[in-house]
N, C-alpha and C positions, 0 to 999 in steps of 0.2 A: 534817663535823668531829665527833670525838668526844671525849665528855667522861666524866669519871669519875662511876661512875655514885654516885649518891644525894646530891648537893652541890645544895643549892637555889639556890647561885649560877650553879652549873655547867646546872642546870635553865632559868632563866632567858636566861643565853646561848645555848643549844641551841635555845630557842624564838627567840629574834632570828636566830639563822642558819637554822631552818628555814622561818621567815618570809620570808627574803629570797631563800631559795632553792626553794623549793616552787611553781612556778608553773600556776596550776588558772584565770588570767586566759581561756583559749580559752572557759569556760563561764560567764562571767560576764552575755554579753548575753540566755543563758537562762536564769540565775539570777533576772537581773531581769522579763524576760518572765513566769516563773512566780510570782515575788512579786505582780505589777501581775495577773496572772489571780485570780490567787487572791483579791486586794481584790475581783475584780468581784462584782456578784451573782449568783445562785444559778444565774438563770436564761439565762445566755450556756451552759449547758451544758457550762461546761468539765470537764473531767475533772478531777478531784483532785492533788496532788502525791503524794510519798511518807507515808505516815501517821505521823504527828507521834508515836504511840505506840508500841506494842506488846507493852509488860510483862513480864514473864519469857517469854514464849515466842519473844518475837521480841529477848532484850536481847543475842542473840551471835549474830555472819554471822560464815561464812566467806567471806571478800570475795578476788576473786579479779581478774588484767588485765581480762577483760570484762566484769564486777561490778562496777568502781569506779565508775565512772561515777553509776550509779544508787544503788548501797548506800550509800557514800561522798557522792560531793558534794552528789547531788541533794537525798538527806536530812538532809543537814546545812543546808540549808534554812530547817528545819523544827525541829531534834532534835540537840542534843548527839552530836558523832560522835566517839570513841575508836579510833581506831587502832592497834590492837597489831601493831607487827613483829616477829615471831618466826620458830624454827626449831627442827626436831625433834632438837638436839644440843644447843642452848642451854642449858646448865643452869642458870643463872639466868633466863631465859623461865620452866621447870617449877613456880621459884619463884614469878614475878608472876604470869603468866597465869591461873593458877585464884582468886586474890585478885581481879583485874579482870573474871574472870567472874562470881564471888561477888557483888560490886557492883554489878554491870550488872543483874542479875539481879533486885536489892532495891529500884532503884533507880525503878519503877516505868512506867520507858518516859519517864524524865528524861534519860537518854542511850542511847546501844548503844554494846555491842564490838565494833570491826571488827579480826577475825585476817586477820594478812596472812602466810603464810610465804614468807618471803624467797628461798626454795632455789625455789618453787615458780612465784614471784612476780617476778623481779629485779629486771624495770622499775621495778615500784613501789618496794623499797629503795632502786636510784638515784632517781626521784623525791624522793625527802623526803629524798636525800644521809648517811643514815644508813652508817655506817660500823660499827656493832658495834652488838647487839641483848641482851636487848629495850630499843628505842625505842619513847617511845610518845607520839603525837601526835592533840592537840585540833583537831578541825574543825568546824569554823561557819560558817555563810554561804559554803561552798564554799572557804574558805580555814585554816589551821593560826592557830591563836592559841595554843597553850601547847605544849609540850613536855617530856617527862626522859628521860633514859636512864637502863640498869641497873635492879633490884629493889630498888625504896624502901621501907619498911618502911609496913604498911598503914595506918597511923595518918596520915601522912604522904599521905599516896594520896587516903584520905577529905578531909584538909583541901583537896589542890590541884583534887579533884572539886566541892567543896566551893563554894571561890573563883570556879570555872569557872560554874559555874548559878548565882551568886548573880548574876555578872558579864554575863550572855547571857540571864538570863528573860525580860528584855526584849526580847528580840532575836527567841527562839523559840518560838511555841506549844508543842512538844512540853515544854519543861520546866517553863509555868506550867499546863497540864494534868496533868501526874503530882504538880506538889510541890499543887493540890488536891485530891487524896486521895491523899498520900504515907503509907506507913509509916512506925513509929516504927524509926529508926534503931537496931544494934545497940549497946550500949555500947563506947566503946575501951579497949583493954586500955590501962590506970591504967600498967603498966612501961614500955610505948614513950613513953605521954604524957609520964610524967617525964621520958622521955632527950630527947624531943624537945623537951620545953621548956625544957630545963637547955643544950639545941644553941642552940636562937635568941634565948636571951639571952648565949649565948657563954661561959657557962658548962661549958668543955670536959671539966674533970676531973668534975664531976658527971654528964654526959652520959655521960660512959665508965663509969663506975663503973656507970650504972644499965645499958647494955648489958650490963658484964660478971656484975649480977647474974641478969640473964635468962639468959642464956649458964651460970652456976652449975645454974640450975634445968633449961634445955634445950641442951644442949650441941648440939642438933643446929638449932638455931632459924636457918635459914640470913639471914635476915633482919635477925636481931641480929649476924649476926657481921660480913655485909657495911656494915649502920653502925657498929659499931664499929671497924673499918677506915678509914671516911668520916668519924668524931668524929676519931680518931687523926694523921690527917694535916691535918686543918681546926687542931688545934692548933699546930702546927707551922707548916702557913703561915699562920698568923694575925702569925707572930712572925719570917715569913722574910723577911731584910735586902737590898733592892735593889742593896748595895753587892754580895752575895756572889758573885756570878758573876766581878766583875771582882777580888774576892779570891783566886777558886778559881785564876783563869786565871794570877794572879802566885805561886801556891803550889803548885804540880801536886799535890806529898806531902804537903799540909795536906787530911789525909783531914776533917777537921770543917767544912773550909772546899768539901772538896769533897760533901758531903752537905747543906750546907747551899746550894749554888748551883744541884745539882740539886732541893731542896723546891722554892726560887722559880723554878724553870724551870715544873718542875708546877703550880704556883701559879697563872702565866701559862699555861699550854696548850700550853707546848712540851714537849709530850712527849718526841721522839725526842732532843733536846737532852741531858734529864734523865737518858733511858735511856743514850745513849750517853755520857757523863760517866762513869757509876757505870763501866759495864761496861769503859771506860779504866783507872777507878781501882781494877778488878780486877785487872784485865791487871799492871799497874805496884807489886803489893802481894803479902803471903805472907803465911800462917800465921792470928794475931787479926784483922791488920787485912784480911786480903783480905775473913775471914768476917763483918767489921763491913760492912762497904761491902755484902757480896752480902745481906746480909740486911736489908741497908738497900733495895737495889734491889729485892729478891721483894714490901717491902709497897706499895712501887709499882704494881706489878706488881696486886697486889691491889684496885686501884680500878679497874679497866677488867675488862670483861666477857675471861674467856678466851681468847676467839675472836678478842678482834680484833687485826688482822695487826701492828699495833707492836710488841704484847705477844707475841708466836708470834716475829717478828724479834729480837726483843730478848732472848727467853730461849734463840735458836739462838746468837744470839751469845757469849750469858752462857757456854752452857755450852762454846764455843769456848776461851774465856779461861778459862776454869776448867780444862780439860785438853786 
């Protein structure tokens, strides 16, 4: 299932369906095997697990189908394991990915990055059921506990990193070994903070406003523009009415009626629903209002990673209906 990227709602349910769908249970009884070895004492000789640490040198694998096993489950064990599905056309991948190395990096050998390319890799994107990249998923104890998709703005990233080790220290040696001589964290930049905090208290128009100052000053900040995109439509279905679909459906040519039954489609996760709606009420429209609807449907459009195939279908279609 995929979801629009940078909605910490959208975040959350990503992590329940990768949960339920992720099944890594075939290693579970050496999971346990090497937890109960490793209690014993020194001298049964066993061999070590994967090292709980490794600090910047070792904070980014590139993990590969015969890699996972080891780099992946077994050290997650022990160690915070990050997951990054990516691909060398992904343009928002270019985005995250050097931020979650950044990270990893700093982070003291509190987690690693595991790069996965998807093109390179397949098995493993059907594994984790990801449908559009970058995905990026939390492992522990051999199994996924958190999830997002899309490039989240890094302020955002620190905090669900954040969350993550606060939630697992207990759990892992490798992260109450690094947060004892951890470094001092870098500051976050003061503009996202505000947009982000002015977001989760639901404070939409402030939230946009501070993306669009960022955006003023970096016009190129791809980061800001992808949450601005995600403040913009979080407004919208915050205020989108359950009735409207079956409004839309008794109104075909009630174009306001028809933009507002595709939000709450989106709102709910029916994407293709929402897409096919609009592109209907292109087809069936001229002139103002075809250009209202289509440009209604492009910011759509704009909350899912490029690539993925809804949005490639849905804009063959668009331009179908357009000429």
């Amino acid at each position: 299932m995929t979801y629009p990227r940078g909605s910490a709602a959208n975040s959350a349910a990503l992590s329940a369906a990768l949960s339920g769908a992720v099944d890594l249970s075939a290693l579970k009884a050496r999971a346990e095997a090497a937890a109960r070895q490793q209690q014993r004492p020194s001298s049964q000789g066993a061999e070590p697990g994967p090292a709980a640490g490794g600090g910047a040198d070792g904070a980014v694998l590139d993990v590969t189908e015969a890699t996972f096993q080891t780099d992946v489950v077994e050290r997650s064990l022990h160690q915070l394991v990050v997951v990054d599905l990516w691909a060398e056309w992904c343009g928002p991948c270019k985005q995250l990915s050097p931020v979650l190395e950044r990270l990893a990096a700093q982070s003291g050998g509190a987690w690693v990055l595991a790069k996965v390319d998807v093109d390179a890799n397949p098995r493993l994107a059907q594994l984790f059921g990801a449908q559009s990249i970058p995905t990026v998923v939390a492992i522990a104890g051999g199994q996924p506990v958190d999830a997002f998709a899309g490039a989240l703005p890094e302020p955002e990233i620190k905090r669900w990193l954040g969350a993550l080790l606060d939630a697992l220290k207990d759990r892992l040696p490798g992260i109450r070994d690094a947060q004892a001589g951890a470094p001092v964290e870098e500051p976050e930049d003061p503009r996202f903070t505000e947009a982000e905090d002015a977001f989760e208290r639901g404070d939409f128009a402030a939230a946009e406003a501070a993306y669009e100052r960022i955006l003023a000053a970096e016009p190129g900040n791809e980061l800001a523009k992808a949450a601005l995109v995600q403040v913009r439509f979080a407004a919208r279905a915050t205020k989108a009415d359950p009735t409207a679909v079956q409004r839309a459906e008794a109104a075909p040519d009630d174009l306001d009626a028809q933009l507002a039954a595709a939000d709450y489609e989106m709102a709910q996760n029916r994407v293709e629903d929402a897409f096919g709606r609009l592109i209907g009420a292109v087809r069936r429209t001229a002139g103002e209002d075809r250009n209202r609807v289509r440009e209604h449907l492009v910011s759509l459009f704009e909350l899912f990673d490029p690539a993925d195939e809804r949005v490639a279908k849905a804009r063959r279609n668009l331009a179908s209906a357009l000429f």
